[in-house]
KOLGU-4560 file (N, C-alpha, C; in nm, 3 decimals, padded with zeros to 5 digits):
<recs>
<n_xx: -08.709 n_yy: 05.286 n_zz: -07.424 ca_xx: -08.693 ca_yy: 05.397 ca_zz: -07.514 c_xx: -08.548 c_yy: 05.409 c_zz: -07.553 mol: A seq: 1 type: UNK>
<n_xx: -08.534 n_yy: 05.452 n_zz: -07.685 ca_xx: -08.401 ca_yy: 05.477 ca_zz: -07.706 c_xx: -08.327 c_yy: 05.605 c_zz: -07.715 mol: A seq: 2 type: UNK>
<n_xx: -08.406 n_yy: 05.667 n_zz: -07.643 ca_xx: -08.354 ca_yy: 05.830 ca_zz: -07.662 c_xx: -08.300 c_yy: 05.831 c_zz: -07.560 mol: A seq: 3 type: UNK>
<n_xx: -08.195 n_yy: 05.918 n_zz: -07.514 ca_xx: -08.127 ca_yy: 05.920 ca_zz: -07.419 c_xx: -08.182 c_yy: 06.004 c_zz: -07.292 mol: A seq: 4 type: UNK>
<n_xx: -08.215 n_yy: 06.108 n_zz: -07.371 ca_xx: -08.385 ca_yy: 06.224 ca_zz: -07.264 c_xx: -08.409 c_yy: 06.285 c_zz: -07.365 mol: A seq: 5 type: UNK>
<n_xx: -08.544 n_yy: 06.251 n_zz: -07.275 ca_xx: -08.641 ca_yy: 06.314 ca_zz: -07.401 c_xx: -08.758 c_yy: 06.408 c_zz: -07.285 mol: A seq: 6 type: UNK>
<n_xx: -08.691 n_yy: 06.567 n_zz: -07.269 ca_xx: -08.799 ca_yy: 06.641 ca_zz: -07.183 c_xx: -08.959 c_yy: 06.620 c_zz: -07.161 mol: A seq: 7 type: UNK>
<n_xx: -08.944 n_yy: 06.612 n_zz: -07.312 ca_xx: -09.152 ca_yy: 06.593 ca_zz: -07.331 c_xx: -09.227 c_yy: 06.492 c_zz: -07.332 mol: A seq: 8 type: UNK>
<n_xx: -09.140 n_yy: 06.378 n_zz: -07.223 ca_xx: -09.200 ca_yy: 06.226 ca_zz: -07.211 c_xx: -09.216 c_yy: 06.222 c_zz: -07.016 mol: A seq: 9 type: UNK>
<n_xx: -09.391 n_yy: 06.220 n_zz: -07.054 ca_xx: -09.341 ca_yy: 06.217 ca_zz: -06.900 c_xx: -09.430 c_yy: 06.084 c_zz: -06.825 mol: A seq: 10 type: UNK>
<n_xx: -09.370 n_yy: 05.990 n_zz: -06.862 ca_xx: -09.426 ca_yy: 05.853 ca_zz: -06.806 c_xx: -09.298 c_yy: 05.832 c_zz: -06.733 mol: A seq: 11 type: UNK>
<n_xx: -09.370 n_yy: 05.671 n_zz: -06.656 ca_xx: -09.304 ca_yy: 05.606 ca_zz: -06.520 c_xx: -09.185 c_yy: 05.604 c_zz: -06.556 mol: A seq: 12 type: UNK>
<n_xx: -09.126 n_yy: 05.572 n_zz: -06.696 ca_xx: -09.004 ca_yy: 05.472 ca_zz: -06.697 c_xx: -08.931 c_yy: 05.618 c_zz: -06.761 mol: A seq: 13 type: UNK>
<n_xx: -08.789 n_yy: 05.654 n_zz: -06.743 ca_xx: -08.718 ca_yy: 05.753 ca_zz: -06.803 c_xx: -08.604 c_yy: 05.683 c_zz: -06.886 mol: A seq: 14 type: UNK>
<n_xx: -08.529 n_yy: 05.798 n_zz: -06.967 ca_xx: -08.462 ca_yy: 05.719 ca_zz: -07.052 c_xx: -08.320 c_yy: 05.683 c_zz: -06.964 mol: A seq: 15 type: UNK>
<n_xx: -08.220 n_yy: 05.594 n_zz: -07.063 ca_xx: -08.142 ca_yy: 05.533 ca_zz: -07.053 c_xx: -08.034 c_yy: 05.546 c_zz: -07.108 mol: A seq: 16 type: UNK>
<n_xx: -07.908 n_yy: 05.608 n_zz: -07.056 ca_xx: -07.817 ca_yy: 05.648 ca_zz: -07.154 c_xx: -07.715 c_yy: 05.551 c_zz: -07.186 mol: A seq: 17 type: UNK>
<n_xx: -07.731 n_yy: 05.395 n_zz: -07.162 ca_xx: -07.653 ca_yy: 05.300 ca_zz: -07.180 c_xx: -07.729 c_yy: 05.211 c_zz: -07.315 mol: A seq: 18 type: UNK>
<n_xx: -07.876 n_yy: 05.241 n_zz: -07.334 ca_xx: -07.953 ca_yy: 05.227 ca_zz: -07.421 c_xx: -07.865 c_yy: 05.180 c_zz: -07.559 mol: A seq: 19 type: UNK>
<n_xx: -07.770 n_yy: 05.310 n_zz: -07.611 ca_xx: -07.737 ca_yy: 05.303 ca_zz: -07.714 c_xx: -07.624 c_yy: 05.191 c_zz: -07.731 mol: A seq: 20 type: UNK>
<n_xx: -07.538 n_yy: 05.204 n_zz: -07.598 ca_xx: -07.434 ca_yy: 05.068 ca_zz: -07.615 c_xx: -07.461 c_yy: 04.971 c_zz: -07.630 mol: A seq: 21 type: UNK>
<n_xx: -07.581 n_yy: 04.896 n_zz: -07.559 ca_xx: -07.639 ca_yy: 04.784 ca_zz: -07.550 c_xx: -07.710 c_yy: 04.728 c_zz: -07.706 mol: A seq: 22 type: UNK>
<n_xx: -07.763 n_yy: 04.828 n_zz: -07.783 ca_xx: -07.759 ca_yy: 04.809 ca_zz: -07.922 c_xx: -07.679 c_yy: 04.790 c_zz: -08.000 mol: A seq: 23 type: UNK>
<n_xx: -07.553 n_yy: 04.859 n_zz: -07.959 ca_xx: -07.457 ca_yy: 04.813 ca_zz: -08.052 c_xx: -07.361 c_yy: 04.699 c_zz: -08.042 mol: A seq: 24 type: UNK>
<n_xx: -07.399 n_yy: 04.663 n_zz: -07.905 ca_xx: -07.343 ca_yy: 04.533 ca_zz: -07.878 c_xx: -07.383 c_yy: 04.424 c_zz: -07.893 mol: A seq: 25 type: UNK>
<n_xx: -07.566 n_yy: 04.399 n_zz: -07.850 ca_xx: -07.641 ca_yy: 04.326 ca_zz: -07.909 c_xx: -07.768 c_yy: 04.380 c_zz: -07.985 mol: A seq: 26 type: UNK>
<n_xx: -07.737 n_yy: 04.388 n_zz: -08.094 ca_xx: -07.817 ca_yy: 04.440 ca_zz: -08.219 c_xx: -07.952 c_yy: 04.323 c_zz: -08.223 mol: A seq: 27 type: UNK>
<n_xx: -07.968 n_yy: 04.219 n_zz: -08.165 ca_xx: -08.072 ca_yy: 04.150 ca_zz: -08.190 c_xx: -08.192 c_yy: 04.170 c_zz: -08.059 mol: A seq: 28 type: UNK>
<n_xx: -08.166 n_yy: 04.284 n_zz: -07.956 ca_xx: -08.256 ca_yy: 04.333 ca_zz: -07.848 c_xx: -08.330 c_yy: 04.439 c_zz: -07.958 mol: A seq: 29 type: UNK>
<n_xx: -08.308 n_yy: 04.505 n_zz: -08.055 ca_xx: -08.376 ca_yy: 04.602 ca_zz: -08.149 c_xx: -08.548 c_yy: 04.549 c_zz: -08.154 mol: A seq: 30 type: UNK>
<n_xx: -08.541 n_yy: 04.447 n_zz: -08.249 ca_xx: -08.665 ca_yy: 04.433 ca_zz: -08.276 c_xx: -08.762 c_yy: 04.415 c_zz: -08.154 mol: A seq: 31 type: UNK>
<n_xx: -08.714 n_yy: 04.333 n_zz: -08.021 ca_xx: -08.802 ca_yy: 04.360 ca_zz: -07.932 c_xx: -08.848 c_yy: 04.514 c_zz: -07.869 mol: A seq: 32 type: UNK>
<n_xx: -08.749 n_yy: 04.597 n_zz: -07.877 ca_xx: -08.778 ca_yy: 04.743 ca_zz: -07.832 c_xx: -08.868 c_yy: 04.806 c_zz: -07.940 mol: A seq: 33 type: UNK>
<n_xx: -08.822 n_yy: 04.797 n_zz: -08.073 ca_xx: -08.965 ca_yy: 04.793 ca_zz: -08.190 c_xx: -09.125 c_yy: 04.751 c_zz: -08.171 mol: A seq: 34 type: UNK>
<n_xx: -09.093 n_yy: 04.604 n_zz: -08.112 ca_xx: -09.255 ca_yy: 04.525 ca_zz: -08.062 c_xx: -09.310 c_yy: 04.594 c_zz: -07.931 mol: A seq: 35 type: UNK>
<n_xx: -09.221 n_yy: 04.676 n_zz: -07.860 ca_xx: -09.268 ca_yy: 04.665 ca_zz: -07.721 c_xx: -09.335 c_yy: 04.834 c_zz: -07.783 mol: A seq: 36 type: UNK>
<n_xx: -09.275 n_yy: 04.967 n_zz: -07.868 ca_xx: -09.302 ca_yy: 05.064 ca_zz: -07.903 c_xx: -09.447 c_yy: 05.083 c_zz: -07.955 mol: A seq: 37 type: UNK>
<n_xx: -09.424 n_yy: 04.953 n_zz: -07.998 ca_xx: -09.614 ca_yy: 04.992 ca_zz: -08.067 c_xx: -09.673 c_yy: 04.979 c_zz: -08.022 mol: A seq: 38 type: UNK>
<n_xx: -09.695 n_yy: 04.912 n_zz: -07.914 ca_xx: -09.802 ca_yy: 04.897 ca_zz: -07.764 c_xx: -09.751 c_yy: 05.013 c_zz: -07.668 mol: A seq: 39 type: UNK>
<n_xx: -09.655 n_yy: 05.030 n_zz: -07.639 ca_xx: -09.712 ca_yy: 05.170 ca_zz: -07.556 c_xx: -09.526 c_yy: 05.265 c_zz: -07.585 mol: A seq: 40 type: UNK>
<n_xx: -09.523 n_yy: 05.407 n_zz: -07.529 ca_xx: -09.445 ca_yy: 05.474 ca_zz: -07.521 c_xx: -09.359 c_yy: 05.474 c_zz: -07.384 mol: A seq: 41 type: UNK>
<n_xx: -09.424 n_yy: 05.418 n_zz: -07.340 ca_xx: -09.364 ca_yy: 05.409 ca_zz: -07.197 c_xx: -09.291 c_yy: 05.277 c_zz: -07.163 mol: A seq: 42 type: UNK>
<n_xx: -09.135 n_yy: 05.271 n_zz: -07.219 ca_xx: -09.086 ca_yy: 05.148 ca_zz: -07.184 c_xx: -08.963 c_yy: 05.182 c_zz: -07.136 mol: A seq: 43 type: UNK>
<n_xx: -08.876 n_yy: 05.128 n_zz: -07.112 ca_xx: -08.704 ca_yy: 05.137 ca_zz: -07.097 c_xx: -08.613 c_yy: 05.005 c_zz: -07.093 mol: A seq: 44 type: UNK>
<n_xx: -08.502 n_yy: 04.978 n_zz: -07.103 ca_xx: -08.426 ca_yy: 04.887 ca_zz: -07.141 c_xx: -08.292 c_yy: 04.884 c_zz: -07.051 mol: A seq: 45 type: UNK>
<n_xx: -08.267 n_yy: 04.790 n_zz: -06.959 ca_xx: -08.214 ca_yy: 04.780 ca_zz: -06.836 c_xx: -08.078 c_yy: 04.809 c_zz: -06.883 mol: A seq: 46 type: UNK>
<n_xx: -07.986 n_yy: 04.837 n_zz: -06.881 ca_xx: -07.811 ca_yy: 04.882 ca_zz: -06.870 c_xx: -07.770 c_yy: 04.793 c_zz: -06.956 mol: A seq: 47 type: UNK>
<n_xx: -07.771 n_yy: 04.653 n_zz: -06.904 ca_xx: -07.712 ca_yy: 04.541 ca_zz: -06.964 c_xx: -07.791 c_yy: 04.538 c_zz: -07.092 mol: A seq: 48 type: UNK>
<n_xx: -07.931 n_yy: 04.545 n_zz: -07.104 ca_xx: -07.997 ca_yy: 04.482 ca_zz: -07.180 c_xx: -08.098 c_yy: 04.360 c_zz: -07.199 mol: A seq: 49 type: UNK>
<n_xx: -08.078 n_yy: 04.317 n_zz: -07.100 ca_xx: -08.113 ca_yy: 04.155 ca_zz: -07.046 c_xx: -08.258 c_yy: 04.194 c_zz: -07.037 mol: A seq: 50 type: UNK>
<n_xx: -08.298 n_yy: 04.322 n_zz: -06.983 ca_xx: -08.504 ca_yy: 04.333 ca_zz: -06.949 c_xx: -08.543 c_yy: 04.458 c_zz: -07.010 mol: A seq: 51 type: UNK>
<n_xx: -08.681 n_yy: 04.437 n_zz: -07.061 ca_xx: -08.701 ca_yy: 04.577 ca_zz: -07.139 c_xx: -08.863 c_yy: 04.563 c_zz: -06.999 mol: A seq: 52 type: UNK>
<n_xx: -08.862 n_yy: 04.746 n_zz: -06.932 ca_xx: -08.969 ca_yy: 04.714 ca_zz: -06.847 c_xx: -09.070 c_yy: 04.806 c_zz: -06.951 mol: A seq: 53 type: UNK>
<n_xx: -09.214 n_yy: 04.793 n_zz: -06.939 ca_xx: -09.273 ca_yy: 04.827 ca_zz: -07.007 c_xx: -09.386 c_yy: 04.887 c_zz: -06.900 mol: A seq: 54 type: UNK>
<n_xx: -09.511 n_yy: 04.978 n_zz: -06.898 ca_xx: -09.573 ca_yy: 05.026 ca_zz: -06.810 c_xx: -09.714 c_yy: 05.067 c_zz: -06.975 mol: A seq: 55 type: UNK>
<n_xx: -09.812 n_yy: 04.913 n_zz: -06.958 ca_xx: -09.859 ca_yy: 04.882 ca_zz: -07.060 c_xx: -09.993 c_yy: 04.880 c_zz: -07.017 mol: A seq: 56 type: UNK>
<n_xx: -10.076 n_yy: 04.873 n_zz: -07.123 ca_xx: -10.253 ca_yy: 04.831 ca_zz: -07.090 c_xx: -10.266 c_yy: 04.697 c_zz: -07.096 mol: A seq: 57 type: UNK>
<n_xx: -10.363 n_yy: 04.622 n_zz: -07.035 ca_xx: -10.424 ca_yy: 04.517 ca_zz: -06.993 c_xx: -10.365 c_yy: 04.430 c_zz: -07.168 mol: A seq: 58 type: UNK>
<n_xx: -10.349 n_yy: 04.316 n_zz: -07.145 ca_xx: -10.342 ca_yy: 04.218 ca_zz: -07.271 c_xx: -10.177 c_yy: 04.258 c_zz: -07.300 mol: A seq: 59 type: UNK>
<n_xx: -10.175 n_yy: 04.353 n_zz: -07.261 ca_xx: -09.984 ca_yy: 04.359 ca_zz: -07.372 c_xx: -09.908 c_yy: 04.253 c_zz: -07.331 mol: A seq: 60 type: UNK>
<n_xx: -09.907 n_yy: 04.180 n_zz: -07.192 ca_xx: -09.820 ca_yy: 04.053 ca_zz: -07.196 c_xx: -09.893 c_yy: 03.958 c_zz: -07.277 mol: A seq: 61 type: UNK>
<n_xx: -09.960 n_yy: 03.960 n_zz: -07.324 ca_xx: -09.996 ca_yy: 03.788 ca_zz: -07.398 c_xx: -09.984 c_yy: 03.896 c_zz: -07.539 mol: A seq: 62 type: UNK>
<n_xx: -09.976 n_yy: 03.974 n_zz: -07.588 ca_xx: -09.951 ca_yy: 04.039 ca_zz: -07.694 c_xx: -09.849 c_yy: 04.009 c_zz: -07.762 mol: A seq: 63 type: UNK>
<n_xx: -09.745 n_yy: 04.047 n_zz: -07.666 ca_xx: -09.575 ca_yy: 04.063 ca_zz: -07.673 c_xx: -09.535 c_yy: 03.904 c_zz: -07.623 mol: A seq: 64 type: UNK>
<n_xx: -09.618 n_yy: 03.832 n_zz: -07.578 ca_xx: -09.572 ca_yy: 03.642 ca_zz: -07.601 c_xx: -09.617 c_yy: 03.588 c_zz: -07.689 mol: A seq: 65 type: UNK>
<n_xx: -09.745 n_yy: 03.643 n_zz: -07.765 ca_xx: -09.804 ca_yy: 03.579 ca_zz: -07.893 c_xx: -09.675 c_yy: 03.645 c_zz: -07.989 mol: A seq: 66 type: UNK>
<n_xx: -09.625 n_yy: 03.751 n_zz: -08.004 ca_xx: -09.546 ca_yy: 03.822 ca_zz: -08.063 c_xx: -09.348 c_yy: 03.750 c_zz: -08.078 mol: A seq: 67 type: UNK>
<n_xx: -09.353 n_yy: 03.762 n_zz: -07.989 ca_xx: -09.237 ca_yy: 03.666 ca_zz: -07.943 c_xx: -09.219 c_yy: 03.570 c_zz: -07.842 mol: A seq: 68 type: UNK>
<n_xx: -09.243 n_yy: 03.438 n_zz: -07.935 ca_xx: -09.275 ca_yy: 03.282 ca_zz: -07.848 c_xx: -09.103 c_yy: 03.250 c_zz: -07.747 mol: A seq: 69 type: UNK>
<n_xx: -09.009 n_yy: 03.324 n_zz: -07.824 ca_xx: -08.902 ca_yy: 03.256 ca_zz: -07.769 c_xx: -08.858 c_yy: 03.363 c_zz: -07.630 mol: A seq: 70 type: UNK>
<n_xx: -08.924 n_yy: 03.478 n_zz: -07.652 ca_xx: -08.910 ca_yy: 03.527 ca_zz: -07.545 c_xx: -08.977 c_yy: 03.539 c_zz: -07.409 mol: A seq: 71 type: UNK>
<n_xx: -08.930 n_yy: 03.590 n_zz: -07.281 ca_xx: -08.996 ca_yy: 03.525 ca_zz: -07.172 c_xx: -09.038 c_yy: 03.686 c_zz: -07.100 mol: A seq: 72 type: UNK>
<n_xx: -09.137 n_yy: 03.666 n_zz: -07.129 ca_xx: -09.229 ca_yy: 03.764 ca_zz: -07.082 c_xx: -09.318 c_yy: 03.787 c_zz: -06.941 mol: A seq: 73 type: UNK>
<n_xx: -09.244 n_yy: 03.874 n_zz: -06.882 ca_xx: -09.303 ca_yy: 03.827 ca_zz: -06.680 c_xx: -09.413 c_yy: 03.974 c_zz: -06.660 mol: A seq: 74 type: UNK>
<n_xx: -09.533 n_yy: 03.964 n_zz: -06.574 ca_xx: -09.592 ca_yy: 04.074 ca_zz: -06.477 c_xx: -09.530 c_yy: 04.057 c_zz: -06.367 mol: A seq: 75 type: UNK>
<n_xx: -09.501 n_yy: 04.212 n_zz: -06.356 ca_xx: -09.456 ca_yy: 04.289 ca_zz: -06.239 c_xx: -09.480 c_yy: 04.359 c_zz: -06.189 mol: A seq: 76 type: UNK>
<n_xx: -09.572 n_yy: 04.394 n_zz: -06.063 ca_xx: -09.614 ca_yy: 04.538 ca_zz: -06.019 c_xx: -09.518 c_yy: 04.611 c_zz: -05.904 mol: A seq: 77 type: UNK>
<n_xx: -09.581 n_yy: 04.758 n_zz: -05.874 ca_xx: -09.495 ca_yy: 04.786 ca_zz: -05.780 c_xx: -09.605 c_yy: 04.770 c_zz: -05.677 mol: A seq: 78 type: UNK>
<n_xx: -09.489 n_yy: 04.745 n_zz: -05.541 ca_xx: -09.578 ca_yy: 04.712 ca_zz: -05.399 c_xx: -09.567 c_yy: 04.885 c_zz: -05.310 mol: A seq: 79 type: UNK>
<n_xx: -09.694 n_yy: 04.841 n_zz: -05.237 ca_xx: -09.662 ca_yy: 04.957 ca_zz: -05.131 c_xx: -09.597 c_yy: 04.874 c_zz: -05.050 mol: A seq: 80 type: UNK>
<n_xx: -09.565 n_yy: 05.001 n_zz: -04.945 ca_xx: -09.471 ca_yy: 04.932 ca_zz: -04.820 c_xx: -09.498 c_yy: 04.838 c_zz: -04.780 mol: A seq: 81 type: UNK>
<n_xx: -09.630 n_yy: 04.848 n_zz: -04.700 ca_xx: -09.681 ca_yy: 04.779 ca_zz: -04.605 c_xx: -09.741 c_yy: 04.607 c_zz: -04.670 mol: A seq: 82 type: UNK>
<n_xx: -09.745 n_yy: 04.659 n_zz: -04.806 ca_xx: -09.724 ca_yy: 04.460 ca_zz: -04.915 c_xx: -09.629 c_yy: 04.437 c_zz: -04.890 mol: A seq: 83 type: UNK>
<n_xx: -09.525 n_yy: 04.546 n_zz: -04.933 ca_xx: -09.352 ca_yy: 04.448 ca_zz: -04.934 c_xx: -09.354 c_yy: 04.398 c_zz: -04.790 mol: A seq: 84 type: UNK>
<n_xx: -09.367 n_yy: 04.454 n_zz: -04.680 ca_xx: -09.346 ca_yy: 04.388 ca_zz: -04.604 c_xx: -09.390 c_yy: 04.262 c_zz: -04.531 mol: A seq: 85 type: UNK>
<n_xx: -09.535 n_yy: 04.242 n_zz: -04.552 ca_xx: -09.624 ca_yy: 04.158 ca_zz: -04.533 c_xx: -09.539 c_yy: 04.051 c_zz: -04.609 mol: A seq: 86 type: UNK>
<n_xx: -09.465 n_yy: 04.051 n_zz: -04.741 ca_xx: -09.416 ca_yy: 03.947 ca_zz: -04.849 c_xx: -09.289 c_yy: 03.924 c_zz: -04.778 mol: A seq: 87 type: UNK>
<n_xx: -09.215 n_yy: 04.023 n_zz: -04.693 ca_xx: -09.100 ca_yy: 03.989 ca_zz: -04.627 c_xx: -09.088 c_yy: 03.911 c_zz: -04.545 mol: A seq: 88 type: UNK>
<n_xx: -09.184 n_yy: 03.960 n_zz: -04.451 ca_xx: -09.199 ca_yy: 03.899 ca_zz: -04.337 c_xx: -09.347 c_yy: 03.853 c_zz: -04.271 mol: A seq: 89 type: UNK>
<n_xx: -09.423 n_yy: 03.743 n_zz: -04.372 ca_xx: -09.524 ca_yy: 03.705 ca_zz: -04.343 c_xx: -09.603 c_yy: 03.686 c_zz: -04.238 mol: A seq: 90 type: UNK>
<n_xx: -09.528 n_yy: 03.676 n_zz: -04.124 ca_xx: -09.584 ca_yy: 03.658 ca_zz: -04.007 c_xx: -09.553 c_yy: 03.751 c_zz: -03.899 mol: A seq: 91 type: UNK>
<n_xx: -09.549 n_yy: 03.867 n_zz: -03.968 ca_xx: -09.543 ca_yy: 04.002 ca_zz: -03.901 c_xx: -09.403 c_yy: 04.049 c_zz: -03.797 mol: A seq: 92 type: UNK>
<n_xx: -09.339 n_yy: 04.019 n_zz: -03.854 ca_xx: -09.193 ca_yy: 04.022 ca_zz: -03.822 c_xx: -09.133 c_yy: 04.173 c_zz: -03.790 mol: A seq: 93 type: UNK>
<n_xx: -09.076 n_yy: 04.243 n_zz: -03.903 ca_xx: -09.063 ca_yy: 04.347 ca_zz: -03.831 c_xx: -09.153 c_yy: 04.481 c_zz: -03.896 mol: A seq: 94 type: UNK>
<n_xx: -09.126 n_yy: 04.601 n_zz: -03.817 ca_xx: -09.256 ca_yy: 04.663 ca_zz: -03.836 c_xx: -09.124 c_yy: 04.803 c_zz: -03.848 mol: A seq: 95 type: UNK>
<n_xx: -09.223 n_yy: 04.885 n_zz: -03.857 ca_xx: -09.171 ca_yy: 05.055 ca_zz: -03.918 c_xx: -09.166 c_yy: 05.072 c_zz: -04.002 mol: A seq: 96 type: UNK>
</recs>
């Protein structure tokens, strides 16, 4: 999103107040924040600029790669604890 806050948005991702620098520095991240808007309202755009995360319905990654071939488009979920840790330490390493 490119608003800096926006009270009456109340999804996962919040805004970004570095948003606006990152546009004016690289003006060619625009159109992807455009492509990513029309599939859902719920996105944000990392500090640097480098990742736009999106919190989308089923198909929007092959949407947004049919959409933009040159860009690299990853799934990411969030883990509960007890995944992350299982992924940490596979063989039951440490616990709490």
């Amino acid at each position: 999103r490119l608003a800096v806050a926006d009270p009456a948005h109340r999804g996962l991702l919040g805004p970004n107040d570095l948003a606006p620098a990152v546009l004016e520095v690289e003006p060619r991240i625009e159109p992807y924040l455009c492509s990513v808007a029309t599939i859902t309202d719920d996105f944000a755009i990392s500090g640097s600029g480098a990742t736009i995360a999106l919190a989308a319905a089923p198909g929007a990654q092959e949407e947004l790669a049919r959409r933009h071939p040159e860009a690299r488009v990853f799934s990411c979920r969030t883990l509960i604890r007890d995944a992350y840790r299982l992924r940490i330490y596979p063989v039951g390493g440490a616990t709490g």
